[in-house]
C-alpha positions as CSV (number, residue, x, y, z in Angstrom):
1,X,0.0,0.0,0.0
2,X,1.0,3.6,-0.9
3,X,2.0,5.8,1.9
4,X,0.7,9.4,1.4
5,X,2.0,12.6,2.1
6,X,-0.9,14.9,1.8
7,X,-4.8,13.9,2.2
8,X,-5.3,15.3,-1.6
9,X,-2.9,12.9,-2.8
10,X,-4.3,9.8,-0.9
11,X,-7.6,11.1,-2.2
12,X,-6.4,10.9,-5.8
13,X,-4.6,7.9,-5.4
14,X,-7.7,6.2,-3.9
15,X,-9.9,7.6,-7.3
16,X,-7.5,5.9,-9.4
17,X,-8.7,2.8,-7.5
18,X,-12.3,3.4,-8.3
19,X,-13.1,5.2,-4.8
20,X,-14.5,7.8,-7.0
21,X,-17.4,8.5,-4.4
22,X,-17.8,11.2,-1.7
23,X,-19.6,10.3,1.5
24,X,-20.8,12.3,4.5
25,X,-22.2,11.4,7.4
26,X,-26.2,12.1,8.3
27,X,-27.6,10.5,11.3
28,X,-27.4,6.9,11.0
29,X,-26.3,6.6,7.3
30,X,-23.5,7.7,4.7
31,X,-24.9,9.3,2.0
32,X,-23.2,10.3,-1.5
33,X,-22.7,14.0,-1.7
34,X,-23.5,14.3,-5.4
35,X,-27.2,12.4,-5.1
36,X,-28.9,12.5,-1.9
37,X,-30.9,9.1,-2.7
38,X,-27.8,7.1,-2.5
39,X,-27.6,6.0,1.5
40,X,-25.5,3.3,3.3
41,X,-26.7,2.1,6.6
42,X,-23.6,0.9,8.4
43,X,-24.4,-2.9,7.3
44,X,-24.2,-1.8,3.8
45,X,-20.3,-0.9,3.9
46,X,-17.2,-1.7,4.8
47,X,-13.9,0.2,5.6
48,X,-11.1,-1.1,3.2
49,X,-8.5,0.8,4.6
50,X,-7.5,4.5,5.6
51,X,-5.3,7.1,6.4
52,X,-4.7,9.5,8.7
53,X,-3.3,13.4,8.0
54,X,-2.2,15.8,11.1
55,X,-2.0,19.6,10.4
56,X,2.0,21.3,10.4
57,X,0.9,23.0,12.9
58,X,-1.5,22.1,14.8
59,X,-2.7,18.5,15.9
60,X,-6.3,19.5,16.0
61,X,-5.9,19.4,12.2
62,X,-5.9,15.7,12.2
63,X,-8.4,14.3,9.5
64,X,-8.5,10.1,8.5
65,X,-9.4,9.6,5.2
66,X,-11.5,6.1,4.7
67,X,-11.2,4.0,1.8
68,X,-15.1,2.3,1.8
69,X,-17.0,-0.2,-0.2
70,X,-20.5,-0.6,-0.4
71,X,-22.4,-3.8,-0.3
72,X,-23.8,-3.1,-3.9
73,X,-20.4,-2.6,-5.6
74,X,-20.2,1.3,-5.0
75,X,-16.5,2.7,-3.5
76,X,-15.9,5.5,-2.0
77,X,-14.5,7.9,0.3
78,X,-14.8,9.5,3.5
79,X,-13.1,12.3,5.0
80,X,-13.5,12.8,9.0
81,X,-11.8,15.6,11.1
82,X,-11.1,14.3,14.3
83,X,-14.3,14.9,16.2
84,X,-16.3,16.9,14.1
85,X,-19.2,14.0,13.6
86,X,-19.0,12.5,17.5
87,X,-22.5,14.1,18.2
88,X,-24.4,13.5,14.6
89,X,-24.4,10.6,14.1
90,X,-25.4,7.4,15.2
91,X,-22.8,5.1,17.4
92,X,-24.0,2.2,15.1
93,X,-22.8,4.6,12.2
94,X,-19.6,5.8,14.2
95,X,-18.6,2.3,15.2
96,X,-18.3,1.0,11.6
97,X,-15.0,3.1,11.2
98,X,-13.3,1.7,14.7
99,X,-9.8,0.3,13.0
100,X,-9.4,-2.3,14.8
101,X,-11.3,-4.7,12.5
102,X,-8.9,-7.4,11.4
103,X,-10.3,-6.9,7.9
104,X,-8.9,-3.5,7.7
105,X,-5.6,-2.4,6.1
106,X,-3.4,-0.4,8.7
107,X,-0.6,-0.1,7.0
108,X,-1.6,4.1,6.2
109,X,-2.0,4.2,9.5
110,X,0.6,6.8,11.6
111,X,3.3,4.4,13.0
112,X,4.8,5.0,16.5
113,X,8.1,7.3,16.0
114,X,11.3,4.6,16.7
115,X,12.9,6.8,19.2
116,X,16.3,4.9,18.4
117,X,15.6,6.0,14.6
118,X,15.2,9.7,15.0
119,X,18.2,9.9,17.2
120,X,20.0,9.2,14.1
């Protein structure tokens, strides 16, 4: 998997992978942001993978960027800044994008800094 630098390049690395759809969030659901009639309930998708982006200079300019697939063959994307959905949606919805899931690829993921590494 591709390691990213910026979120606009994951995004456009992601497109050229067929995630060529934009989700938000709205209550219990995802829905496209280009047609309001397409929805998916959190049984309806799955996280592939994602990565996470922290602002230069601040860390309350983190944002994870989710790789998702929809049950009916749709992909898609999904851009969250870190806590700007807690109180809109749904825990159901909200707990579909804990990364923990074994099924998940973690490898965009920030990685603990090797302590011995940056010495060097």
């Amino acid at each position: 998997m591709n390691h990213f630098t910026t979120l606009t390049e994951a995004m456009e690395g992601l497109r050229e992978r067929g995630y060529t759809v934009d989700f938000a969030p709205a209550k219990d659901h995802l829905k496209a942001t280009t047609d309001d009639n397409i929805k998916l309930r959190s049984d309806e998708f799955n996280v592939d993978e994602f990565h996470r982006f922290e602002g230069t200079s601040d860390p309350g300019d983190e944002m994870t960027l989710y790789a998702i697939s929809a049950t009916n063959g749709m992909k898609g994307v999904f851009v969250s800044a870190q806590g700007t959905y807690a109180n809109e949606v749904s825990p159901e919805l909200m707990a579909k994008f804990n990364v923990t899931h074994p099924n998940i690829n973690t490898e965009g993921a920030v990685q603990p800094i090797n302590p011995a590494a940056a010495s060097q």
